[in-house]
C-alpha beads as a LAMMPS data file, in Angstrom:
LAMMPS data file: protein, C-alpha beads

216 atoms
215 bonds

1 atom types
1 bond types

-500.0 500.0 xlo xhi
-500.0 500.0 ylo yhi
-500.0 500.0 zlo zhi

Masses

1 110.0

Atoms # bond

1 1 1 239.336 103.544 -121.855
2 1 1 240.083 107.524 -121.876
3 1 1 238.142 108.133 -124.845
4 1 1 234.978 105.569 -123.424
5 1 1 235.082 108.496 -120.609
6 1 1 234.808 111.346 -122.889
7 1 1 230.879 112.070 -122.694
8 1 1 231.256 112.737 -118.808
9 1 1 229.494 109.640 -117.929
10 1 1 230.865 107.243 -115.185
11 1 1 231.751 103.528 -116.224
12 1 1 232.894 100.683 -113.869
13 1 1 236.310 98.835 -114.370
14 1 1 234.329 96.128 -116.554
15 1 1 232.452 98.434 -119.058
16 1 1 236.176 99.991 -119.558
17 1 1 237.644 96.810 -120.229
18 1 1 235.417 96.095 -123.204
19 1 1 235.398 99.337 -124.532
20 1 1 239.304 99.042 -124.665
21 1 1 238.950 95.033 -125.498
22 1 1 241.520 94.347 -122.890
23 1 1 241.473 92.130 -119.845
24 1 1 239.769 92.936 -116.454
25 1 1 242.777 92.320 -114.697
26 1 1 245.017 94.359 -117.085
27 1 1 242.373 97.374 -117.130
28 1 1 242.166 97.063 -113.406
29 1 1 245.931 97.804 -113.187
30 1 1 245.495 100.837 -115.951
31 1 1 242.642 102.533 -114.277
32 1 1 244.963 102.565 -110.598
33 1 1 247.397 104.562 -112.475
34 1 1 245.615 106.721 -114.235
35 1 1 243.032 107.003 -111.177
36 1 1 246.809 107.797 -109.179
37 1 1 247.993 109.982 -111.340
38 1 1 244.746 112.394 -110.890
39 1 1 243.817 111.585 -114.621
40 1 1 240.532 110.090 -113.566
41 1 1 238.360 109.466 -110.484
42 1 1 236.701 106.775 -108.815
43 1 1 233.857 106.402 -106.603
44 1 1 232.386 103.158 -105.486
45 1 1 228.552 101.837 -105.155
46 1 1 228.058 98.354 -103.410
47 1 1 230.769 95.650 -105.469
48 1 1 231.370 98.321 -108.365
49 1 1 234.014 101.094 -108.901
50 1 1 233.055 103.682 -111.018
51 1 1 235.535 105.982 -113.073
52 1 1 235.209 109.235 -115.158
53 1 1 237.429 111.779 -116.017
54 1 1 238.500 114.185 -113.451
55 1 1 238.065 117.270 -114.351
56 1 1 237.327 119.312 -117.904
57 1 1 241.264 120.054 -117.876
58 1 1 241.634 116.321 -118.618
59 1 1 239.404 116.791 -121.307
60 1 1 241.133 119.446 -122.818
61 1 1 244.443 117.520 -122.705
62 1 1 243.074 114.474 -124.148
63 1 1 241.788 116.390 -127.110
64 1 1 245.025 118.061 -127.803
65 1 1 246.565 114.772 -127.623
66 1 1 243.803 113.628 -130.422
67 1 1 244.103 116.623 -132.802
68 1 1 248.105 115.732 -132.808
69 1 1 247.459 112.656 -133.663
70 1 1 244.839 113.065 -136.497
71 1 1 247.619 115.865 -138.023
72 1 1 249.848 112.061 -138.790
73 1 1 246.662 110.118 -140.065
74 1 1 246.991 109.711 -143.754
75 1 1 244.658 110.988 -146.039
76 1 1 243.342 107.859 -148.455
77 1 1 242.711 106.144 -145.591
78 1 1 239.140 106.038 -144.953
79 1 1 237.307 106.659 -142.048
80 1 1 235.175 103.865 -140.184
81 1 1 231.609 104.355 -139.785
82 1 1 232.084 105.089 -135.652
83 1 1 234.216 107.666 -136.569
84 1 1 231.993 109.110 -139.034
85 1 1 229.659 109.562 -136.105
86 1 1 232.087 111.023 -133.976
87 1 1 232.598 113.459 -136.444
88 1 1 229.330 114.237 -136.686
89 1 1 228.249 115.079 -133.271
90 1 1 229.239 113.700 -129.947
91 1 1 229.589 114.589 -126.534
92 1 1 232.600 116.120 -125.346
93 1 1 233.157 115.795 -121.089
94 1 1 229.371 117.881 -120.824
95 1 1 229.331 119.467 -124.192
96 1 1 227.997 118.871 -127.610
97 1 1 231.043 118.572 -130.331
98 1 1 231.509 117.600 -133.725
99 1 1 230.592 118.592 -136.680
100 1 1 227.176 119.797 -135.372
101 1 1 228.301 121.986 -133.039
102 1 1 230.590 124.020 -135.407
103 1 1 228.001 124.230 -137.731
104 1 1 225.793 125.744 -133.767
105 1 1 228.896 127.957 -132.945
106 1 1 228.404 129.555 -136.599
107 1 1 224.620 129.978 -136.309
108 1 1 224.849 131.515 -132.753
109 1 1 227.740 133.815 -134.818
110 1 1 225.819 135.025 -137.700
111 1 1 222.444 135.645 -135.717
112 1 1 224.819 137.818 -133.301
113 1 1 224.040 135.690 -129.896
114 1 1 227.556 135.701 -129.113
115 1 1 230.614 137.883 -129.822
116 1 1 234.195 135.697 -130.385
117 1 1 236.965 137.032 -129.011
118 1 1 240.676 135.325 -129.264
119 1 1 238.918 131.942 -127.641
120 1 1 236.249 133.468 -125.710
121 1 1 232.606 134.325 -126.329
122 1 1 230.554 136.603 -125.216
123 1 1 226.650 136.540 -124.986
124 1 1 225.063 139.293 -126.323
125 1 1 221.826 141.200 -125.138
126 1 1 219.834 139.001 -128.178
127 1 1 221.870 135.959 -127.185
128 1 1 220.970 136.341 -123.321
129 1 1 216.918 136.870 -124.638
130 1 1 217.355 133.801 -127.057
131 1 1 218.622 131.457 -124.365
132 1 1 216.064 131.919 -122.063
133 1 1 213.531 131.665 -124.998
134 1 1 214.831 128.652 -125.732
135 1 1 214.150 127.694 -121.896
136 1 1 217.858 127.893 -120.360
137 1 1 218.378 130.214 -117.409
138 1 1 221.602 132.653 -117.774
139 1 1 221.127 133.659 -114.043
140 1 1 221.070 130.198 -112.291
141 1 1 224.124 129.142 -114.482
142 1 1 226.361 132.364 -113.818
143 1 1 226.596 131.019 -110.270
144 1 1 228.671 128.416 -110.692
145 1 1 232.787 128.529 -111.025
146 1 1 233.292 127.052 -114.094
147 1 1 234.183 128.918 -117.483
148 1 1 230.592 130.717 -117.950
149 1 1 231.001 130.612 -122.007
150 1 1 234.032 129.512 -123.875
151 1 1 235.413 128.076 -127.171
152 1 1 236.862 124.794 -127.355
153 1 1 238.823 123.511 -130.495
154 1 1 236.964 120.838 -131.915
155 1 1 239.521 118.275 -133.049
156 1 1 237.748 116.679 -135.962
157 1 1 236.565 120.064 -137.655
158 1 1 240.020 122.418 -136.555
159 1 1 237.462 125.040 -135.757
160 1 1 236.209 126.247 -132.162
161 1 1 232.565 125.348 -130.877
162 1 1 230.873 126.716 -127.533
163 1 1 232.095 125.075 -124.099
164 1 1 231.869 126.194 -120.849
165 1 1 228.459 126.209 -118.487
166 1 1 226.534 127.267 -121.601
167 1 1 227.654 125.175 -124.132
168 1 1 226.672 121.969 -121.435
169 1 1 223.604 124.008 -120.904
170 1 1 222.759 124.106 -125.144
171 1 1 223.188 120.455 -124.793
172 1 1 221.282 119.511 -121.933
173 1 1 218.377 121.412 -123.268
174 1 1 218.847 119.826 -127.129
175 1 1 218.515 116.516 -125.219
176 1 1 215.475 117.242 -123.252
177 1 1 214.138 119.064 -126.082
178 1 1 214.403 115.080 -127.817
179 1 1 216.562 116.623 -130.537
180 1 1 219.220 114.039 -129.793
181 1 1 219.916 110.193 -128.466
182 1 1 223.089 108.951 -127.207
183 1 1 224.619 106.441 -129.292
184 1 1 225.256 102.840 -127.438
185 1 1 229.122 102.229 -126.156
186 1 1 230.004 105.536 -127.686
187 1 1 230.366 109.050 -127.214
188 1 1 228.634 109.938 -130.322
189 1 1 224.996 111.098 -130.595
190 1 1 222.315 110.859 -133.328
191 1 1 219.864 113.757 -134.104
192 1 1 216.161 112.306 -133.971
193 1 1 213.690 113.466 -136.849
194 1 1 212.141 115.898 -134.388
195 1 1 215.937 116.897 -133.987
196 1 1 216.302 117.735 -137.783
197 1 1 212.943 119.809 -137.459
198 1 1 214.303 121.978 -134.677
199 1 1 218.181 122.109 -135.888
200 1 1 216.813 123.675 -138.715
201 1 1 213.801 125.654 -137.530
202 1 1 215.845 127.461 -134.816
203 1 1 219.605 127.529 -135.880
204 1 1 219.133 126.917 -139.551
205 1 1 221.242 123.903 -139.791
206 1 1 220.755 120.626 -142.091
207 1 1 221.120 118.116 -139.418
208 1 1 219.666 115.364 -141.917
209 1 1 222.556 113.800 -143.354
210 1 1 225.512 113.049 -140.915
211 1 1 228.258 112.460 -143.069
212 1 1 227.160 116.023 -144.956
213 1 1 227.895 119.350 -144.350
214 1 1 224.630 120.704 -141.992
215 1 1 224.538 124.466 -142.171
216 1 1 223.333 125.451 -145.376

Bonds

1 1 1 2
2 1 2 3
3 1 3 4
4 1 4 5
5 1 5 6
6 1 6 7
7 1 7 8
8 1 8 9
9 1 9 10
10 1 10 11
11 1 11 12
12 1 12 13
13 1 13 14
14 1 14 15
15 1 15 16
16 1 16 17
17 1 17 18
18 1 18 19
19 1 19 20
20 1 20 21
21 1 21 22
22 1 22 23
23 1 23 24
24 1 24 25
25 1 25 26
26 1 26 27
27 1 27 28
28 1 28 29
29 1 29 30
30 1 30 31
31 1 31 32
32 1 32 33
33 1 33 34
34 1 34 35
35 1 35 36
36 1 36 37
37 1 37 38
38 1 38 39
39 1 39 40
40 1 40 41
41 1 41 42
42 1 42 43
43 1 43 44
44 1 44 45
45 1 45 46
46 1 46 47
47 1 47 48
48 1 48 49
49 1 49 50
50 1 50 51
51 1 51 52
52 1 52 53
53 1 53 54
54 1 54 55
55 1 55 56
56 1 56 57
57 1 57 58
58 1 58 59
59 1 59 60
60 1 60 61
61 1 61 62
62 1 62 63
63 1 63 64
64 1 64 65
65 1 65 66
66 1 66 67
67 1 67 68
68 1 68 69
69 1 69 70
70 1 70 71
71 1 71 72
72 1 72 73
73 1 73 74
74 1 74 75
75 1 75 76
76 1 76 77
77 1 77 78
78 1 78 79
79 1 79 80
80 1 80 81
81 1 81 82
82 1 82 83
83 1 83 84
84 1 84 85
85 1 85 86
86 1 86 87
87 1 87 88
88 1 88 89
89 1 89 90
90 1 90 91
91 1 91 92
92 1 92 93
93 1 93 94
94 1 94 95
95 1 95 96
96 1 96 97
97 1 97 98
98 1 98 99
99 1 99 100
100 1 100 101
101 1 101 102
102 1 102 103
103 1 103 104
104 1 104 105
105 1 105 106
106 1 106 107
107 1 107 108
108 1 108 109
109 1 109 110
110 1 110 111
111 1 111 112
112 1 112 113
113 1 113 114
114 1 114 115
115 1 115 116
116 1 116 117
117 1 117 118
118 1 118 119
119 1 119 120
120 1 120 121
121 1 121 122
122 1 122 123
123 1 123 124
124 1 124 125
125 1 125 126
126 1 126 127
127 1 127 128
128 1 128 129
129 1 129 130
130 1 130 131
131 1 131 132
132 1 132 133
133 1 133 134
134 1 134 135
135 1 135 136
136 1 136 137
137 1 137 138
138 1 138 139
139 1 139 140
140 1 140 141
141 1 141 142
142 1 142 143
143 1 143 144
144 1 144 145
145 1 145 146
146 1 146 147
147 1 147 148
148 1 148 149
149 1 149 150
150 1 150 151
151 1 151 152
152 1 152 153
153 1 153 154
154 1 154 155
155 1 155 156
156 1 156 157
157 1 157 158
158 1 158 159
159 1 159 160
160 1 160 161
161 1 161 162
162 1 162 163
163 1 163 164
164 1 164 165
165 1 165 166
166 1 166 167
167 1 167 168
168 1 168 169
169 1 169 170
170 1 170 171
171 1 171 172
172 1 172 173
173 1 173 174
174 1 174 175
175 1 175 176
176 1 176 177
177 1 177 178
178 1 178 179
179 1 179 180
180 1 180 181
181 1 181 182
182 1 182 183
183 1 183 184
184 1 184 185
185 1 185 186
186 1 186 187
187 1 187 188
188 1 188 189
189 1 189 190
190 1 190 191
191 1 191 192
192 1 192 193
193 1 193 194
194 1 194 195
195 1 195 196
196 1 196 197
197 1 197 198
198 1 198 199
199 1 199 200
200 1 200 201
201 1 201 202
202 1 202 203
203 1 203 204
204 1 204 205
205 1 205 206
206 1 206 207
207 1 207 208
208 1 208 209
209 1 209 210
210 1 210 211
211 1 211 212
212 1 212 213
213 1 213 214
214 1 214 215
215 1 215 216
């Protein structure tokens, strides 16, 4: 039910239950103690409850639980095809991840939009010009609290990809844009052939073939 939660989108106590292809009654009794111990939170609209992760932190911790995990999963065995698209590209709390957003996090790199630093990143003066190119406002999103640009270690690849209020912001504008389409009952997204143009127009990156490497 934690990992149904991970693209930041709100579910009600049902949805959860077939996601984790459990019982209402024994997801109903889950979701209390996670929603108790401050793991998730719930808001209610007429007969439904609604639940999502609480906070980013959450997200963080359930992704370090994840990576610990895949560091036991044996080698032969073969990945199924929903995980393949998780690999891929997927959405992580707000944020794109996967496989695709490495291959992002190296293009903004090598075309010197952002500076890393020991799990931070920087904009840079081309970086800040790019963005709002590209149609996303640096000023309006510097007002909020959160994290303003950050890495985040992406589980599947073991390498860091942009977070933070820009990273959400990338993402936002990749799916108004019509580069990408959320995936039914999962977290994972699917690049649209207009998608593939622009991935590799702007950022360079082969977003054709999801089980391939994308950056060329």
């Amino acid at each position: 039910m934690v990992t149904a939660l991970l693209d930041g989108r709100a579910l009600t106590a049902s949805e959860l239950a077939v996601a984790a292809r459990i019982t209402p009654q024994t997801a109903s009794t889950h979701l209390a103690k996670l929603t108790e111990a401050g793991l998730l939170s719930m808001a209610r609209n007429g007969q439904h409850r609604y639940f999502r992760l609480a906070s980013p932190t959450v997200v963080d911790m359930i992704d370090g639980i994840v990576a610990v995990a895949l560091e036991k999963r044996p080698r032969y065995r073969p990945l199924s095809r929903e995980a393949r698209a998780l690999s891929a590209a997927r959405i992580c709390y707000d944020h794109l991840a996967g496989r695709l957003s490495v291959d992002l996090t190296d293009s903004f790199v090598a075309r010197e939009y952002i500076v890393l630093d020991d799990g931070a990143a920087e904009i840079t003066t081309a970086g800040t010009r790019f963005l709002t190119e590209f149609g996303i406002e640096l000023p309006t999103l510097r007002s909020t609290r959160r994290h303003f640009c950050r890495l985040c270690l992406d589980w599947t690849e073991r390498r860091p990809h942009i977070a933070g209020v820009v990273g959400a912001a990338i993402t936002r504008r990749c799916f108004d844009l019509g580069w990408m389409e959320r995936m039914k009952r999962s977290h994972a997204v699917i690049v649209t052939p207009s998608g593939r143009r622009g991935f590799q127009k702007t950022f360079g990156i082969d977003a054709s073939e999801p089980g391939d490497r994308r950056k060329r």
